[in-house]
C-alpha positions in Angstrom: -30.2 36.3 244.2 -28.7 39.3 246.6 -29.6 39.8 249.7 -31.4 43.7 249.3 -31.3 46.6 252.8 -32.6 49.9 252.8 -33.1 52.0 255.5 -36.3 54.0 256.7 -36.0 57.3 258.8 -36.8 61.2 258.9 -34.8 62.9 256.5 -31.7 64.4 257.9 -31.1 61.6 260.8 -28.2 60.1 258.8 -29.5 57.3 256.6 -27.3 58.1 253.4 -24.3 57.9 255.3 -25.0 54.4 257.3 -26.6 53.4 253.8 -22.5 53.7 252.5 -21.6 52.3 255.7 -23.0 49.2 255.7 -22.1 49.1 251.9 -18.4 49.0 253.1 -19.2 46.7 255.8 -20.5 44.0 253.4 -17.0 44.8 251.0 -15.3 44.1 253.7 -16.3 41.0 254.5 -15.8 39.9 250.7 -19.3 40.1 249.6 -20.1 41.5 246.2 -22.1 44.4 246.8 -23.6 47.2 244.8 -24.6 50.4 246.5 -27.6 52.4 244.9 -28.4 55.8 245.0 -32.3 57.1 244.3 -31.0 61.0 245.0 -30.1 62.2 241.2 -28.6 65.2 243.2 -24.7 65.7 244.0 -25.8 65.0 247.5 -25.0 61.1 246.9 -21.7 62.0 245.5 -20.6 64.1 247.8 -20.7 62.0 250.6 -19.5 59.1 248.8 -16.6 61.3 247.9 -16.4 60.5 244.8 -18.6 61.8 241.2 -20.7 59.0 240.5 -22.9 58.7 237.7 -25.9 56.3 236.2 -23.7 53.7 235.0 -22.2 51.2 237.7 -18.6 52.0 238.6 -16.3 50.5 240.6 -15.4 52.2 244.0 -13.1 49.6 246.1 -13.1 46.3 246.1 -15.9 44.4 246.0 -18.0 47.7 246.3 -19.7 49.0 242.9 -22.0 52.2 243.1 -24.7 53.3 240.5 -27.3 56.8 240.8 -30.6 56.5 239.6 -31.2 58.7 237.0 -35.1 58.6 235.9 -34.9 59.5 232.3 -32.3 57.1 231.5 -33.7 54.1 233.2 -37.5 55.3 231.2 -35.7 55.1 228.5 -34.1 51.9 228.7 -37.5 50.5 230.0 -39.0 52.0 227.0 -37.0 49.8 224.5 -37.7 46.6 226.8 -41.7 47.6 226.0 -41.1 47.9 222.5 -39.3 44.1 222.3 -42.7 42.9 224.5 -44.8 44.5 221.9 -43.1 42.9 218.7 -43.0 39.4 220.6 -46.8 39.5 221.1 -48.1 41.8 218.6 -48.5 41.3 214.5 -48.2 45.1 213.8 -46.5 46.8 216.7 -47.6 50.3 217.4 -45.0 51.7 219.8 -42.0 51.4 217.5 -42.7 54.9 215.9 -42.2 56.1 219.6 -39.0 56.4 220.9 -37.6 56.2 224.7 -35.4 59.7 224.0 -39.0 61.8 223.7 -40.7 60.6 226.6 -41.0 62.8 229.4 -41.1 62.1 233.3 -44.5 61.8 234.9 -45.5 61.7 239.0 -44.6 58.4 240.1 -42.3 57.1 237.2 -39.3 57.4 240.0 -41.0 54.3 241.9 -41.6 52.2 239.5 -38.4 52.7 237.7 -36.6 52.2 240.5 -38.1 49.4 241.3 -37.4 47.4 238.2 -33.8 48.6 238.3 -33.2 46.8 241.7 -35.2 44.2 240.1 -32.7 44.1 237.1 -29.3 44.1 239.0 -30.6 41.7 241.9 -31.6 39.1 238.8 -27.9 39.7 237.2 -26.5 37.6 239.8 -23.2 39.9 240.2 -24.2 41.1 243.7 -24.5 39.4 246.8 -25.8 42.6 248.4 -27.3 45.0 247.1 -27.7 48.5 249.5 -30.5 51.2 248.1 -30.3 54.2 249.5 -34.0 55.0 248.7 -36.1 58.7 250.0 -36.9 56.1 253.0 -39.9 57.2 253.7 -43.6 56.3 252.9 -42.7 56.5 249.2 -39.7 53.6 249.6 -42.7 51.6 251.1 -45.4 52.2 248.1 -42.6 51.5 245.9 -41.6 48.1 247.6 -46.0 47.3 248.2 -45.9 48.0 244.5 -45.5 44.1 243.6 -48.2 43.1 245.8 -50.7 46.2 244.8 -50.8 45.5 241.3 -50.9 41.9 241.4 -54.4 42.1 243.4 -55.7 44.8 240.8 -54.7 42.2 237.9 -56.7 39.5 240.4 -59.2 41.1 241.0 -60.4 43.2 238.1 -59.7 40.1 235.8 -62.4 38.1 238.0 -64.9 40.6 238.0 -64.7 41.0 234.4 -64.4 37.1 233.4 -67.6 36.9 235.8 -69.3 40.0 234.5 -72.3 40.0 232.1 -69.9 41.7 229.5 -67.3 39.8 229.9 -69.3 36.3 229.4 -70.8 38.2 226.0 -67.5 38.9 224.8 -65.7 35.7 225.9 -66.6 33.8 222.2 -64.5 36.8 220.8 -61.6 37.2 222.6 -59.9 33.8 221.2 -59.9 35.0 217.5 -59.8 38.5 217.7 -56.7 37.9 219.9 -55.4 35.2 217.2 -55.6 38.1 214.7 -53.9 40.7 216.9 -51.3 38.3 218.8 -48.3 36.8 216.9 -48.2 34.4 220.1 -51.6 32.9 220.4 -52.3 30.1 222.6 -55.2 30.0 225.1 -56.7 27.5 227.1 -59.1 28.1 230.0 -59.0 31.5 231.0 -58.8 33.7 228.0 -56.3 36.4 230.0 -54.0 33.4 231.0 -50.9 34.2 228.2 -51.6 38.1 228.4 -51.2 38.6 232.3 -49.1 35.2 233.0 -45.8 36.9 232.5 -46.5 40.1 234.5 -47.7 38.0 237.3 -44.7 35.4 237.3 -42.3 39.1 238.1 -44.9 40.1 240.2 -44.9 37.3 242.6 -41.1 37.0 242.6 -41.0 40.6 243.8 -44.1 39.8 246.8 -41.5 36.9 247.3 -38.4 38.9 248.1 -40.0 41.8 250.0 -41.9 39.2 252.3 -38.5 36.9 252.5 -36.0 38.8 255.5 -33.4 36.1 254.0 -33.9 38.4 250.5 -35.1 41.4 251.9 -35.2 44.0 255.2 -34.9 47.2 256.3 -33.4 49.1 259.4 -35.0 52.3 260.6 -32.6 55.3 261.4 -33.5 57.6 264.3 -31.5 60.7 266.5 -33.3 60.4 270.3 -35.2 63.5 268.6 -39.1 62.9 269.4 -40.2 63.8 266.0 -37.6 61.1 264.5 -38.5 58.7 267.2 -42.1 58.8 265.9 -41.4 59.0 262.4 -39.3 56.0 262.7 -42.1 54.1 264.5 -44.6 55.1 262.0 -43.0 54.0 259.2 -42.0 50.7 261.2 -45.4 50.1 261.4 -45.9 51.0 257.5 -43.4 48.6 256.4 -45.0 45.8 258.1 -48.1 46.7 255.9 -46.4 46.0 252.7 -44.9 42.5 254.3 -41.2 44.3 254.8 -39.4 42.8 258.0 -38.0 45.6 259.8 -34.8 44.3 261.5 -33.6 46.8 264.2 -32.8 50.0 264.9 -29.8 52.2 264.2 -29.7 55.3 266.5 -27.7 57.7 265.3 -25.7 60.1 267.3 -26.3 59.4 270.2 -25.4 56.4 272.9 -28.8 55.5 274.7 -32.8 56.0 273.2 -34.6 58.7 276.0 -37.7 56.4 275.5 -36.0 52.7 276.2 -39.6 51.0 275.2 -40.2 53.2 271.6 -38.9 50.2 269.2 -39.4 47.1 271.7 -38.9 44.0 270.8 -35.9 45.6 267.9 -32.2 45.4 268.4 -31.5 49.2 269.0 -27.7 50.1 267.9 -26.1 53.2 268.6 -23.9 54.5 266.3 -21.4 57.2 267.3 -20.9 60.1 265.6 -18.9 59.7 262.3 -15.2 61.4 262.8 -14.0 63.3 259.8 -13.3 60.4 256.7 -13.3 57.9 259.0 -15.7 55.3 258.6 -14.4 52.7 260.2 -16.2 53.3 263.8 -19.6 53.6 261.8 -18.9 50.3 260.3 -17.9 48.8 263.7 -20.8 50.0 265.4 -23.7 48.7 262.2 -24.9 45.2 263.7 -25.3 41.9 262.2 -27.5 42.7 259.4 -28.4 38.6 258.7 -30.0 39.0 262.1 -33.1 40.6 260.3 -34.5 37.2 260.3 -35.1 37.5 264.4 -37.1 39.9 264.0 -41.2 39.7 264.0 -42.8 39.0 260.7 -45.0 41.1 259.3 -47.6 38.0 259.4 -48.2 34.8 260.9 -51.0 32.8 259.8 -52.4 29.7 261.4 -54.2 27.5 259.9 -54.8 25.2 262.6 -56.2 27.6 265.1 -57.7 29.6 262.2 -56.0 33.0 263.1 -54.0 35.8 260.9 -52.1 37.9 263.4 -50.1 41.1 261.8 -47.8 43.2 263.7 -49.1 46.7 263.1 -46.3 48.5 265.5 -46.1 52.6 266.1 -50.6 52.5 265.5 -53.3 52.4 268.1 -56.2 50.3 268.2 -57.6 53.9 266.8 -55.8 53.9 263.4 -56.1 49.8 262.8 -59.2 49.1 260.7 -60.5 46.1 259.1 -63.2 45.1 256.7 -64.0 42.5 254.4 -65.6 43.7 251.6 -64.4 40.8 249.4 -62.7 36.9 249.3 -59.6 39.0 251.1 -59.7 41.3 254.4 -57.9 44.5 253.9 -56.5 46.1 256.8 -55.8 50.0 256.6 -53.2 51.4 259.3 -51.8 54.9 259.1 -52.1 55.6 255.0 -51.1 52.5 253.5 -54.0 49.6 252.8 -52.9 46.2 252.6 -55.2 43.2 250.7 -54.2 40.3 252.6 -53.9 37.1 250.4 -55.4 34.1 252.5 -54.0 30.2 252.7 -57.2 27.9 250.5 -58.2 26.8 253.8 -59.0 30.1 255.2 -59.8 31.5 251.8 -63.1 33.9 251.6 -64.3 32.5 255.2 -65.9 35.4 256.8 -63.7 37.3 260.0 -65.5 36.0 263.1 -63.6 38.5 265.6 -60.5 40.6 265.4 -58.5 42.0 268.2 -55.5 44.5 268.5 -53.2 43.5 271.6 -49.5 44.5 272.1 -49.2 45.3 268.9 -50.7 42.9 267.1 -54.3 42.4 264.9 -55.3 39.2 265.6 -58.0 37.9 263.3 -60.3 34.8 263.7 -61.9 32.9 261.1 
């Protein structure tokens, strides 16, 4: 497993270029690392130096770099479907469709991406593994993705199981899925085989974005207002999807006009970069293994019956929470978040809630 950065800032504050920095940081130290570009435009290569394309190629030692192109990776995912639908299915319908035709929908960039980082971080060639993502609110829906769709499988499985139609058709299911299935084996819950695989990738992807040993990010700021707040919203964002934001890297310039904007992060400034030079950018990047210091997106305690989430860069204004079901949902800013509850504390309704210094803390 590889230890996965990215970095979250307003576009134009320098996040490509410390993204490659930090990939030759890690090289340096003799970790294997692979650096990954979302941008299909030259813009990645040209500040690389270098023409890359959407096969992994070697760039120095220990450093590999790979593009992200959309179509190819939808079409490799295409044939992956195609296997998953002859392993389960008697007379596969896809295989008269081929990955070549498709075309690119709204959204398709996520979700490909995300099962590309997925792909080379379960290889086990990379002990880092840089993305150089858009880094903004679209980086974080990607990364939430795991956790988003797991609670639509949850969910939506329950209230169908539970539903009148689903207990009518419940006798059914078991042959008419014997007849369509080559692999049919159920026991209990009739959606068990169907969903259990999807699930198992989903919760090893919750597991790494909510792990700082697996996962983190570092916002990227100039002591420009407008990128001080985006910064501090998006801080606040990732913490939503259950990404540990580590510190801060401010770029450009040696001291933050607002000395309180990121409190309690590490704030490192990093020097402007001389011309194909990057050793002083590398020398001034901090420690990234020190993203474990920083707050977690949760804490729960069991004990005390509290849930506390750091909700940084929002007021008690643009916190809300309701319960509208056996989770709480909290909705900051534009992301919502489904929170998944310890047994103990499981569908127990919220007896207060509080937002102080940052935090929402919830009592049970």
């Amino acid at each position: 497993m590889a230890f996965i950065l990215t970095f979250l800032g307003k576009g134009g504050t320098g996040r490509t270029t410390l993204a490659i920095a930090a990939a030759k940081k890690f090289a340096s130290q003799g970790k294997r690392v692979l650096l990954i570009g979302q941008d299909s435009s030259p813009a990645f290569g040209l500040a690389l130096g270098a023409t890359i394309g959407a096969e992994v190629q070697e760039m120095a030692p220990n450093l590999q770099v790979v593009q992200l192109q959309t179509a190819l990776l939808l079409e490799r995912s295409w044939e992956e479907v195609k296997k998953l639908e002859a392993q389960y299915l008697r007379t596969p319908f896809f295989k008269e469709v081929y990955g070549q035709e498709l075309g690119i929908f709204p959204g398709m960039d996520s979700a490909l991406a995300l099962n590309a980082l997925r792909e080379y971080d379960g290889s086990g060639q990379y002990d880092v593994i840089v993305y150089d993502g858009t880094g903004d609110q679209t980086t974080l829906r990607m990364l939430g993705m795991p956790e988003i769709i797991s609670w639509y499988i949850r969910r939506f499985r329950q209230v169908f199981t539970e539903s009148d139609l689903g207990k009518t058709l419940s006798p059914f299911i078991q042959p008419v899925a014997s007849a369509v299935l080559t692999n049919a084996s159920f026991a209990g819950d009739n959606f068990a085989q169907p969903t259990g695989q999807v699930n198992n990738l989903l919760e090893q992807g919750k597991e790494a974005v909510n792990d700082p040993k697996r996962m983190a990010a570092y916002l990227v700021t100039t002591d420009d207002p407008s990128a001080i707040a985006m910064a501090r919203y998006l801080w606040g964002s990732a913490q939503q999807v259950g990404l540990t934001v580590g510190g801060v890297l401010l770029n450009r310039s040696n001291q933050l006009s607002d000395a309180e904007a990121f409190q309690p992060l590490p704030v490192s400034a990093i020097p402007e970069q001389p011309v194909n030079d990057w050793q002083p950018l590398i020398e001034a990047l901090p420690d990234f293994d020190q993203a474990t210091q920083a707050p977690r997106p949760m804490a729960v305690n069991v004990a005390e019956r509290k849930v506390s989430l750091f909700l940084p860069g929002f007021d008690k204004k643009q916190v809300k929470l309701t319960q509208s079901g056996p989770e709480i949902t909290i909705e900051a800013g534009d992301q919502r978040r489904n929170v998944s509850l310890p047994p103990a504390l499981r569908g127990q309704p919220v007896k207060g809630a509080k937002f102080q210094d940052g935090y929402l803390i919830i009592s049970f």
